[in-house]
RODO-2510 file (C-alpha; in nm, 4 decimals, decimal comma):
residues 343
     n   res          X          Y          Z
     1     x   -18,3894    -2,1909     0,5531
     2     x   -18,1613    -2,4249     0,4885
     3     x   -17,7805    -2,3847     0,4474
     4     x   -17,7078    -2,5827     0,0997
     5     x   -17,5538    -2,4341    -0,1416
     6     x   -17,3413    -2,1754    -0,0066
     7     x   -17,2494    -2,1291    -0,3485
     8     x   -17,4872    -2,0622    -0,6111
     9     x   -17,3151    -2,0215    -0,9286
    10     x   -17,4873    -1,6642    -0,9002
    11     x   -17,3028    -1,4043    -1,1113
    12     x   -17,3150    -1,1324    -0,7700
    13     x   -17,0774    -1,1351    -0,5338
    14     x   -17,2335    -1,2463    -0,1402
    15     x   -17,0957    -1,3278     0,2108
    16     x   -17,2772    -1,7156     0,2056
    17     x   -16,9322    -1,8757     0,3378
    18     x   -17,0497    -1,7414     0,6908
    19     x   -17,2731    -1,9429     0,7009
    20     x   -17,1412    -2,2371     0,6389
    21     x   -17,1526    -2,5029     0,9262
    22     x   -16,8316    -2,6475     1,1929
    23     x   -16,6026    -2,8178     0,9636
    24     x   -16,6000    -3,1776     0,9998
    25     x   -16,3405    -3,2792     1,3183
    26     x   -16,0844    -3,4221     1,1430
    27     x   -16,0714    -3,0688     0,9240
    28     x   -16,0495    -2,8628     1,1955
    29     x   -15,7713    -2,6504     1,2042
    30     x   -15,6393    -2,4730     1,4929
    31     x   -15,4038    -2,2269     1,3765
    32     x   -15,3784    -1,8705     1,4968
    33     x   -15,6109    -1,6266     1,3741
    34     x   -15,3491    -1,3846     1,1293
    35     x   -15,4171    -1,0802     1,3968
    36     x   -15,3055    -1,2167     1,7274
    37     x   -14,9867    -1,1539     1,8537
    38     x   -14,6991    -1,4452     1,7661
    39     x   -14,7138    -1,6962     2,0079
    40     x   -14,3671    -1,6855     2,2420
    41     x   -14,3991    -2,0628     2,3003
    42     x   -14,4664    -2,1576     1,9443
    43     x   -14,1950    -2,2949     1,8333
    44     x   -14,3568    -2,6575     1,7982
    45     x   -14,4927    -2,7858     1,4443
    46     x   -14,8343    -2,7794     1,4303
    47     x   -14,9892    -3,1253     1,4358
    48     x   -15,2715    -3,2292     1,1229
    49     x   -15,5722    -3,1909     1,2626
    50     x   -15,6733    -3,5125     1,0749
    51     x   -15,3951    -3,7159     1,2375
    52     x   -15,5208    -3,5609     1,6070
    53     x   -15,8496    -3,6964     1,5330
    54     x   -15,7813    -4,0092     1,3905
    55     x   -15,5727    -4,0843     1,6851
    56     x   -15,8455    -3,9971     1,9074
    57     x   -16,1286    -4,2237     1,7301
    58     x   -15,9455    -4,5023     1,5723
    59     x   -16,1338    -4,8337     1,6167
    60     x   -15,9288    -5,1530     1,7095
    61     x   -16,0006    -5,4924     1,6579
    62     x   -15,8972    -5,7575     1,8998
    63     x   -15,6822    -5,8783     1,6669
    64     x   -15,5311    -5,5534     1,6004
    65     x   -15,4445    -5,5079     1,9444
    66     x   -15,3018    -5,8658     1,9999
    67     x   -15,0338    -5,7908     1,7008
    68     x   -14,9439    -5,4671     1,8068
    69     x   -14,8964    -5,5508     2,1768
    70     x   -14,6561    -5,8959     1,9719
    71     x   -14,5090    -5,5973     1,8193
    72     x   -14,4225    -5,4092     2,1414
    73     x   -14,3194    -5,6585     2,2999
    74     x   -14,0986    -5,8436     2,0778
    75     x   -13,9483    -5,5075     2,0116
    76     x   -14,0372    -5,5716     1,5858
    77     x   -14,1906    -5,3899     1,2989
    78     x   -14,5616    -5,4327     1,2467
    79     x   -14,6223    -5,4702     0,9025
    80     x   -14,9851    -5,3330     0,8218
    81     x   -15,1471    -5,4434     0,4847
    82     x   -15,4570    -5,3737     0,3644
    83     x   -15,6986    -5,1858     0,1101
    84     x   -15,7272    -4,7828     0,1281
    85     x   -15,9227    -4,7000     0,3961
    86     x   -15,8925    -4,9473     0,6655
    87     x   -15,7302    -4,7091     0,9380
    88     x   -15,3293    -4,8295     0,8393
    89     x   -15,1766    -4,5348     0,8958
    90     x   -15,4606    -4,3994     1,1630
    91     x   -15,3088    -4,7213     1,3890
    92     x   -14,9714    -4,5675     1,4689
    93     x   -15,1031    -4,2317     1,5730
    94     x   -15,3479    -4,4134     1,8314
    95     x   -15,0654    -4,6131     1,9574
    96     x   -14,8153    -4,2752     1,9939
    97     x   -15,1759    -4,1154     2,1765
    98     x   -15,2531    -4,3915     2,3798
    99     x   -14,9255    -4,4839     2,5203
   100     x   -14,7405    -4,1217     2,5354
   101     x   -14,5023    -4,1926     2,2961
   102     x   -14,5194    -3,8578     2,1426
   103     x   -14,5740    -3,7011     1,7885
   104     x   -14,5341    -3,9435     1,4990
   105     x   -14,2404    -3,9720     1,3135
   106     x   -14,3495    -4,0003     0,9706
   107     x   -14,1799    -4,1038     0,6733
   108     x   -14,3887    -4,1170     0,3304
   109     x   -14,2149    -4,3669     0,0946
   110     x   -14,1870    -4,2729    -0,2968
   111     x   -14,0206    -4,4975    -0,6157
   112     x   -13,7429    -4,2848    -0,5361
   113     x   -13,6880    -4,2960    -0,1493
   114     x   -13,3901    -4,4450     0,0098
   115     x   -13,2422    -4,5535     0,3238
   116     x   -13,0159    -4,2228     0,2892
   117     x   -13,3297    -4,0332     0,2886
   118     x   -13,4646    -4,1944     0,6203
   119     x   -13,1645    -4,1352     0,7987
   120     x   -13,0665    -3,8091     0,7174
   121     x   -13,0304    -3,5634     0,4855
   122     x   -12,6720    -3,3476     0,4136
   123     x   -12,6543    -3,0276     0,1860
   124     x   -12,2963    -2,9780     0,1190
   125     x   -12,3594    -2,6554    -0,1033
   126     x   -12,5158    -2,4661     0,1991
   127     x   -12,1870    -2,5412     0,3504
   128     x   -11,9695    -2,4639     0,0548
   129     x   -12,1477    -2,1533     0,0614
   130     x   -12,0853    -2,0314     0,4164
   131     x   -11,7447    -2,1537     0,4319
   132     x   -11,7108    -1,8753     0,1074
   133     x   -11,8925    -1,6413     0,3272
   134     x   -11,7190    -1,7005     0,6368
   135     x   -11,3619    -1,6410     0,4237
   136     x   -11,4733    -1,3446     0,2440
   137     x   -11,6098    -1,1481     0,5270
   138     x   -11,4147    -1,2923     0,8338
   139     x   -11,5677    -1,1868     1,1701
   140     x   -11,9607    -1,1577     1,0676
   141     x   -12,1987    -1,4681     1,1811
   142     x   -12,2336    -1,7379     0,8937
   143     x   -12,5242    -1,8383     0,7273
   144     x   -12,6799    -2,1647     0,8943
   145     x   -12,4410    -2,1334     1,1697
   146     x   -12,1080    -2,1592     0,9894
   147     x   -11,9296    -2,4591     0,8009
   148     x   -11,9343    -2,7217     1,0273
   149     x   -12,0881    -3,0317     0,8944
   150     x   -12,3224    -3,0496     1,1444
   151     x   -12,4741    -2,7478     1,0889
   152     x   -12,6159    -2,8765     0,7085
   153     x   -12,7130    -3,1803     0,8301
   154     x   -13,0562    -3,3032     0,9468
   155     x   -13,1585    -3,6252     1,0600
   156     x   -13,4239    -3,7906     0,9235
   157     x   -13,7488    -3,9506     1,0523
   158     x   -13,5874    -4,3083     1,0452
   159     x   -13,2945    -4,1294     1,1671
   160     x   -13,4244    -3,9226     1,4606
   161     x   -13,6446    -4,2427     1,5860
   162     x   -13,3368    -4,4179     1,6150
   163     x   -13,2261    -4,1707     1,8906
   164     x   -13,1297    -4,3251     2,2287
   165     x   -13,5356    -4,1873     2,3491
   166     x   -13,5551    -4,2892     2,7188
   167     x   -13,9501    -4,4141     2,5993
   168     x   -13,9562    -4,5460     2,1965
   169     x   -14,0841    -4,3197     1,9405
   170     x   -14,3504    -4,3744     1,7136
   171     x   -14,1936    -4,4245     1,3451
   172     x   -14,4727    -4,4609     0,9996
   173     x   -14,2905    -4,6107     0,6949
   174     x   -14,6289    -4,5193     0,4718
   175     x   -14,6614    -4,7040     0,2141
   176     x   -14,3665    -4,9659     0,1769
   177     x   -14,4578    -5,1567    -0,0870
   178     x   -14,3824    -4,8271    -0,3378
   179     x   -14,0764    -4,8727    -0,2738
   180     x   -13,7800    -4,9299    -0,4718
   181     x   -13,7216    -5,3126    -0,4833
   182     x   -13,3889    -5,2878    -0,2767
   183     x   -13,5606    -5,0471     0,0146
   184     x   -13,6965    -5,3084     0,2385
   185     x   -13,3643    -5,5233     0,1903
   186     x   -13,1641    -5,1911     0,2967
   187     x   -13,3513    -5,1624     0,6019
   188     x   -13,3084    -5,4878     0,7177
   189     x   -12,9834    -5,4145     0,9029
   190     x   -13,0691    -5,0582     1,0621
   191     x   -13,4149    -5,2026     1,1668
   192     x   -13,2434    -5,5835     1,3088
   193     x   -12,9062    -5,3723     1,4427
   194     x   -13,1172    -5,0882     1,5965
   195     x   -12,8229    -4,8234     1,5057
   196     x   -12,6546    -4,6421     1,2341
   197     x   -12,3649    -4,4397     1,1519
   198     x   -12,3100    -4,0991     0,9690
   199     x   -11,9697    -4,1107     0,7541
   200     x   -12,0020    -3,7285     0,7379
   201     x   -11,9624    -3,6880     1,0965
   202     x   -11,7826    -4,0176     1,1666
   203     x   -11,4564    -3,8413     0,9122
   204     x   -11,5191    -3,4670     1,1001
   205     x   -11,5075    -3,6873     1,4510
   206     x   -11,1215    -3,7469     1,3938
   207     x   -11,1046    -3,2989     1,4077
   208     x   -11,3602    -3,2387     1,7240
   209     x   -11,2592    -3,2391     2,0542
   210     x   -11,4550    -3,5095     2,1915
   211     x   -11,5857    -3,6092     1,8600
   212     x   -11,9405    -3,4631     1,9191
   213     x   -12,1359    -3,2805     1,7503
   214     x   -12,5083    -3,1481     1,7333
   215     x   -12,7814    -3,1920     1,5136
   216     x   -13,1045    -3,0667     1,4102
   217     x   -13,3702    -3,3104     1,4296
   218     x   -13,6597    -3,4455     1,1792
   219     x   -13,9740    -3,1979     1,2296
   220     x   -13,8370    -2,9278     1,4710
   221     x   -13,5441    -2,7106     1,5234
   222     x   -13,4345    -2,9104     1,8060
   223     x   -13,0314    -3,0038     1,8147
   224     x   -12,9291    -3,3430     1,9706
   225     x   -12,5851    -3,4659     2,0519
   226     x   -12,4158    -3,7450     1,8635
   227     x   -12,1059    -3,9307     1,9134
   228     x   -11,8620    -3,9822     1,7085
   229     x   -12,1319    -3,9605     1,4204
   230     x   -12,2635    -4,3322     1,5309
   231     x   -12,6432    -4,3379     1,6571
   232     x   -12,7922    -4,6410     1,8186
   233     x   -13,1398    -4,6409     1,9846
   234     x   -13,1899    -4,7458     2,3492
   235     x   -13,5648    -4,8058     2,3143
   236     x   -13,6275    -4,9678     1,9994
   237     x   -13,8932    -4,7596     1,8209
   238     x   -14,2348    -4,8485     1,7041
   239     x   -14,2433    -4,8933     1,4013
   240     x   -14,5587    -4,9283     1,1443
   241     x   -14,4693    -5,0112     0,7384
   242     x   -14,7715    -5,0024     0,5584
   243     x   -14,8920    -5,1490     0,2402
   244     x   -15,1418    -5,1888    -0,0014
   245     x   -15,0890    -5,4864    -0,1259
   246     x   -14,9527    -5,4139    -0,4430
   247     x   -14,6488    -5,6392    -0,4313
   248     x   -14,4568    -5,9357    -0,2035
   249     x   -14,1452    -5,8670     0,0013
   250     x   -13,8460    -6,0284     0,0709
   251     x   -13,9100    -6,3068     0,3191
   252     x   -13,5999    -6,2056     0,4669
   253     x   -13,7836    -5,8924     0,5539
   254     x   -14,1427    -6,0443     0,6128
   255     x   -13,9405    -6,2843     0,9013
   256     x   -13,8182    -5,9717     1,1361
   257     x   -14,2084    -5,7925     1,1351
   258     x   -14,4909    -5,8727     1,2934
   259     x   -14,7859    -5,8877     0,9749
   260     x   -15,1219    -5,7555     1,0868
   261     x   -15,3377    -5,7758     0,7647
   262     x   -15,6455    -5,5256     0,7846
   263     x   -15,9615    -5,6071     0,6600
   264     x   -16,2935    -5,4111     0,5133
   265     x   -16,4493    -5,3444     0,8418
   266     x   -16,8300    -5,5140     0,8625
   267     x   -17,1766    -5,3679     0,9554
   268     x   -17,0806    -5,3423     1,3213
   269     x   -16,7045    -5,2099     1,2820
   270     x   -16,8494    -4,9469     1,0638
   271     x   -17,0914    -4,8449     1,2636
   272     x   -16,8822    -4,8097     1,5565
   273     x   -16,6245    -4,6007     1,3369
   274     x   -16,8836    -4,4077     1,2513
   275     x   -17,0479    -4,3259     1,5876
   276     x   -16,6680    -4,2626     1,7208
   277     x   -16,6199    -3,9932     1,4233
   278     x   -16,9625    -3,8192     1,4050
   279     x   -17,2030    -3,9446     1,6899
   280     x   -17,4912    -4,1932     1,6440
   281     x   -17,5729    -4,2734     1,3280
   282     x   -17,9160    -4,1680     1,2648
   283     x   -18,1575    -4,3512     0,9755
   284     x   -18,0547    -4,1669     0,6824
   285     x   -17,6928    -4,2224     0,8057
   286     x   -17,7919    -4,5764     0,8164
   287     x   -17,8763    -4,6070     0,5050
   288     x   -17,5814    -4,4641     0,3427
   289     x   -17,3941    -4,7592     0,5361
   290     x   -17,6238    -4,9944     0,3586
   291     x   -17,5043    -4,8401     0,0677
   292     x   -17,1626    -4,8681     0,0865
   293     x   -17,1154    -5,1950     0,2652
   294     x   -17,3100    -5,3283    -0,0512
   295     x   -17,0207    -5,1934    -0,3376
   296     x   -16,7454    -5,2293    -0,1056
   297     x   -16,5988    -5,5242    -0,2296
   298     x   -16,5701    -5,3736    -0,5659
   299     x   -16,2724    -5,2485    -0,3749
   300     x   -16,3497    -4,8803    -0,4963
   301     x   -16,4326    -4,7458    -0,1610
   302     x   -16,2906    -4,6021     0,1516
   303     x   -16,4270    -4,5407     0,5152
   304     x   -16,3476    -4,2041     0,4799
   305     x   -16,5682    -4,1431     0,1320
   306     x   -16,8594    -4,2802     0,3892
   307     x   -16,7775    -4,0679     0,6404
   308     x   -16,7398    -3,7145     0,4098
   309     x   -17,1068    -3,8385     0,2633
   310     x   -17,3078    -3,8488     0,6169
   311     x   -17,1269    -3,5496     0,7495
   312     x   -17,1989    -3,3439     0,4404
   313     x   -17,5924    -3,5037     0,4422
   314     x   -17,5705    -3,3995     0,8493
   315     x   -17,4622    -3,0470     0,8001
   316     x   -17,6215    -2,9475     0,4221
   317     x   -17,9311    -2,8161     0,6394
   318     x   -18,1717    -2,9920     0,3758
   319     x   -18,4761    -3,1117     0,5232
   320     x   -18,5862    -3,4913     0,4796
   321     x   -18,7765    -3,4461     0,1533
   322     x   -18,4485    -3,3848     0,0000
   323     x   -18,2165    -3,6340     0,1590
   324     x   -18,3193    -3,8530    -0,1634
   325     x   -18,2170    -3,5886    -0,3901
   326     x   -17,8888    -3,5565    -0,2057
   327     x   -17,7905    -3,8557    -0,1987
   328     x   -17,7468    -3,8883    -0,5383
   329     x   -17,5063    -3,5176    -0,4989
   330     x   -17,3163    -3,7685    -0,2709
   331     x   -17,2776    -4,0674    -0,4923
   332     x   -16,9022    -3,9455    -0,5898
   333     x   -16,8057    -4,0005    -0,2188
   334     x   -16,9298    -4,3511    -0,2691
   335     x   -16,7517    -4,4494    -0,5289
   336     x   -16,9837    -4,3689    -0,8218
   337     x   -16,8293    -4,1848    -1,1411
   338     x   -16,9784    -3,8414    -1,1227
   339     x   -17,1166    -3,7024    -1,5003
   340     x   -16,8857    -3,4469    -1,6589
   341     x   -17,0454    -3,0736    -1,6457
   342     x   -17,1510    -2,9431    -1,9947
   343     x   -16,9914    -2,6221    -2,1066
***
């Protein structure tokens, strides 16, 4: 009996989602079932289960690893370009798995980002409002810790990889080239420098014994020290900017990264991404490979469309007299305009 559908589009209610089959790996969340106990030690982010296995199957070419290793060791950016698909982001997290550099710093880059967002981010209302607090009702605990500027102020994920780290940290710039024209001109200095400074805490310095203070860091709750509200790394991060495509940079900014350009991956590649991700491929799998390498230079396809269509041919339960029939249910992971439904 096979397994497809689950859903029917019958008008009675039925308990069919138990049977549906292991979610693919990279959609395999791990979080804790809503009846256990809190975890005491979770106090750690929980990590995409897509990144985790991304990391763990990602691919490289020979020339990918020559440019990142030039990237390592040179102590640059690596500058990733290529069409949607091609593993771009997946490249950092393998690098942060492979080389225990630990979870990815990850910055996602809008029309409307800016260096200020990278660094870090400062909320002087919260603080207006428990310096209020703190004056009206002397004595009783503040809200976020009182008004010290350092306790409404959060460095970012540029920021926070910029830490002195005793081993570098792992830093994605996704997608650059959406970027406001002056973005990759602004990072120029804190990326060539390797520091930065915080005028917020530089001005409160002048007040603090000591001139420290600590803050909380990009993707935890953890508080670090910083001096004198200056920051300068002591292992240059890792750092991966990637791009589509869509537009040139400054060659000012193309002359201090290292420019790995990706490529559609061929028969062979694909078929090793594949087998990494889901196993062997078997004949019908083969075939949908076939199928895509033959439209993917229309430039409408990803690896990942490929990979949704075999896993969902894999784990539909149909038997072989209706792979044919499927296939054409799958045609919207490869690319192909599905027909709108009648109503």
């Amino acid at each position: 009996m096979p397994l497809w559908p689950v859903y029917t589009g019958a008008p009675v209610p039925h308990d069919g989602i138990t049977k549906l089959p292991p979610p693919p790996p990279w959609r395999a969340f791990d979080g804790h079932p809503v009846l256990d106990p809190p975890d005491p030690d979770g106090d750690t982010p929980a990590t995409s289960p897509d990144r985790v296995h991304r990391a763990a199957t990602y691919q490289a070419t020979e020339h990918t690893v020559q440019l990142v290793n030039a990237a390592l060791y040179l102590r640059r950016p690596l500058l990733v370009t290529g069409p949607p698909g091609t593993g771009k982001s997946s490249l950092a997290y393998a690098v942060a798995r492979e080389l225990r550099l630990g979870p990815v710093l990850r910055w996602n880059i809008t029309s409307r980002s800016t260096l200020h967002d990278g660094l870090y981010a400062y909320d002087p209302l919260s603080r207006l409002y428990a310096a209020r607090q703190a004056a009206e009702r002397p004595g009783e605990p503040a809200a976020g810790g009182g008004a010290g500027i350092e306790n409404h102020l959060r460095l970012g994920p540029l920021g926070t990889a910029l830490l002195p780290y005793a081993r570098p940290r792992v830093l994605l710039i996704d997608e650059i080239d959406k970027s406001d024209l002056d973005l990759p001109n602004d990072l120029l200095h804190v990326l060539e420098e390797g520091q930065y400074e915080i005028p917020e805490l530089v001005r409160a310095s002048r007040d603090t014994p000591g001139g420290r203070a600590e803050v909380l860091i990009d993707g935890t709750d953890q508080r670090v020290p910083v001096e004198r509200g200056r920051v300068r790394c002591r292992a240059f991060p890792f750092v991966v900017l990637t791009s589509n495509g869509e537009r040139e940079f400054p060659p000012a900014f193309l002359r201090r990264c290292v420019s790995l350009r990706l490529r559609q991956p061929d028969d062979d590649h694909l078929t090793e991404i594949v087998r990494a991700h889901l196993g062997k491929p078997d004949a019908y799998a083969q075939r949908l490979i076939d199928q895509f390498l033959s439209r993917v230079g229309s430039g409408e396809l990803a690896t990942d469309q490929l990979l949704n269509a075999i896993y969902l041919a894999r784990s539909s339960g149909l038997g072989a007299e209706s792979l044919d029939e499927l296939a054409e249910q799958l045609m919207p992971y490869l690319g192909r305009s599905a027909q709108p439904d009648a109503f």
